[in-house]
C-alpha positions as CSV (number, residue, x, y, z in Angstrom):
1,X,0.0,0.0,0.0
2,X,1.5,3.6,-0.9
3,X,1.5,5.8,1.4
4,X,0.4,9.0,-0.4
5,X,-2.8,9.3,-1.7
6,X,-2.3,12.4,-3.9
7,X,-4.8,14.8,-2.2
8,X,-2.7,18.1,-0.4
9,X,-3.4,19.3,2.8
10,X,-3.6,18.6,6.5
11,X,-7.3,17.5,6.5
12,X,-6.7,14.3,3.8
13,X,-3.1,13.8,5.0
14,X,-2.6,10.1,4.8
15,X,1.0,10.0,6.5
16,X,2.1,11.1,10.0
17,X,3.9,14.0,10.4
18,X,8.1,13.4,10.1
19,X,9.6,14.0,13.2
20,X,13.2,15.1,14.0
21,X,16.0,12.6,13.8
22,X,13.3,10.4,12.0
23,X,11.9,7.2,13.3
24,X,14.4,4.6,14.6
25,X,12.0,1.7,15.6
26,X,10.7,-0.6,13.3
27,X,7.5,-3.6,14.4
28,X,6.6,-6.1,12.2
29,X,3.2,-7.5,12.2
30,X,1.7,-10.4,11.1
31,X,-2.2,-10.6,10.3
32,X,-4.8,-12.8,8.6
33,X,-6.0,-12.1,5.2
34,X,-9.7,-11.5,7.1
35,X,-7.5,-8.9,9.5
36,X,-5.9,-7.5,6.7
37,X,-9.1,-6.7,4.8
38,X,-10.5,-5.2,7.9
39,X,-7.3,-3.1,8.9
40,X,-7.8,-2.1,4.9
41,X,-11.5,-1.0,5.4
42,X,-10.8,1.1,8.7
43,X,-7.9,2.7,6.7
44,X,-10.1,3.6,4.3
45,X,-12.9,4.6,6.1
46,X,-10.5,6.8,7.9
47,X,-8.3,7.5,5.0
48,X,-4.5,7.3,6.9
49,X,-2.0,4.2,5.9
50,X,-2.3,1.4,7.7
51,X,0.9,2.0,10.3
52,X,-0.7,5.2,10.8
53,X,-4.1,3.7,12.0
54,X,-2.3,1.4,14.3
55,X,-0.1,3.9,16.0
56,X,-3.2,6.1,16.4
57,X,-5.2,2.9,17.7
58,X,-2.3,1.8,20.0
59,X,-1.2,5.4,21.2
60,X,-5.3,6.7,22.0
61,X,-5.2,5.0,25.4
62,X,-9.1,4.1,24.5
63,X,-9.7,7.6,23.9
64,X,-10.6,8.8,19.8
65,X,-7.5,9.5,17.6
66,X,-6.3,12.3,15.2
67,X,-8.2,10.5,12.5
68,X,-11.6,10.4,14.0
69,X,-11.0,14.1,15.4
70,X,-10.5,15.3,12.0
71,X,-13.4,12.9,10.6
72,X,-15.7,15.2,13.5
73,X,-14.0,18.3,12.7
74,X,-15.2,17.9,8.6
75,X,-18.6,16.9,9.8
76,X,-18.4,19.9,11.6
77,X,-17.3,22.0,9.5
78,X,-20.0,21.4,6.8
79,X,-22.7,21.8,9.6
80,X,-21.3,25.3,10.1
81,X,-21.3,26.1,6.3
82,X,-25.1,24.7,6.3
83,X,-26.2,26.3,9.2
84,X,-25.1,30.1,7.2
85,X,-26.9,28.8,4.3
86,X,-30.3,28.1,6.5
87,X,-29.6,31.5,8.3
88,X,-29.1,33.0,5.1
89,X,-32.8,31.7,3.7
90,X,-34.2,32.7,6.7
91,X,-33.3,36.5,6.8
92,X,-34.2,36.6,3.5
93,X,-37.7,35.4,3.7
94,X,-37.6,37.8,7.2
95,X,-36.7,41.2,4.8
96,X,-39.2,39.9,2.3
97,X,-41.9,39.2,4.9
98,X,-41.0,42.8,6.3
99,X,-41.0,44.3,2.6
100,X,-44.4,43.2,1.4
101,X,-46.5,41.7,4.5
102,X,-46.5,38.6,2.9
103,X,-45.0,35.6,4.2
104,X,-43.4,33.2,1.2
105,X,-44.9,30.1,0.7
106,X,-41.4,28.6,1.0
107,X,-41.4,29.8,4.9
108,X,-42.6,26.6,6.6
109,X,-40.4,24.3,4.3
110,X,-37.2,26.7,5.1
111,X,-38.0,26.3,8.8
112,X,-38.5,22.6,8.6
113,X,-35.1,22.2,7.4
114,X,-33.6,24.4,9.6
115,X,-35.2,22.4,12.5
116,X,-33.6,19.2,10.6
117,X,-30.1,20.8,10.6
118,X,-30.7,21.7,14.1
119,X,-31.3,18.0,14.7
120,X,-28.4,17.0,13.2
121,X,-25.8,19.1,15.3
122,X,-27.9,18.1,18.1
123,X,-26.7,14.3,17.1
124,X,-23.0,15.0,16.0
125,X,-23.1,17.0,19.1
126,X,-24.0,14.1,21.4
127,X,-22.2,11.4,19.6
128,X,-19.0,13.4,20.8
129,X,-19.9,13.8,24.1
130,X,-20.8,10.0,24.4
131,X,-17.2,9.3,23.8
């Protein structure tokens, strides 16, 4: 398995950090080819090399890793960007509402989905805390 994946970046960066003086140590590790296809998928899935996921794993004392706090940080950050997008909609059908007296029939189905992005931080929200 390569170790770059070609995207640039700290969010998609596949490969730890080099440290000073370089790494010394080497581990070998033997698996099964049903533990190799699941230490593929979790690579994947969290899109580091596979000595990366294993030092993360080992080194996280039970706790989450770099990879799943950037994995929350993305979610995050496109909550954020939809959240501005609702609040945009919803000023805008505030100044027209304020404008004309009419309230756009769009209105309720802006509000629903603001509710259901609401929901969703709500659930991103407690999914980190029940770590």
């Amino acid at each position: 398995m390569t170790e770059g994946n070609g995207f640039a970046g700290w969010k998609s960066r596949r490969r730890r950090a080099n440290v000073e003086g370089g790494r010394m140590h080497r581990h070998e590790v033997k698996v099964s080819p049903e533990e190799e296809a699941k230490l593929l998928a979790l690579a994947e899935k969290h899109r580091v090399t596979i000595p990366r996921l294993l030092i993360e794993a080992a080194l996280s004392e039970g706790t989450e890793n770099p990879s799943e706090r950037r994995d929350q940080f993305m979610q995050l950050s496109q909550l954020q960007r939809l959240v501005g997008t609702v609040a945009n909609n919803i000023n805008q059908i505030a100044r027209h509402a304020n404008a004309t007296g009419e309230v756009p029939a769009e209105a309720a189905a802006s509000i629903a989905h603001a509710r259901s992005v609401i929901i969703r931080i709500d659930r991103q929200l407690a999914e980190m805390a029940g770590r």
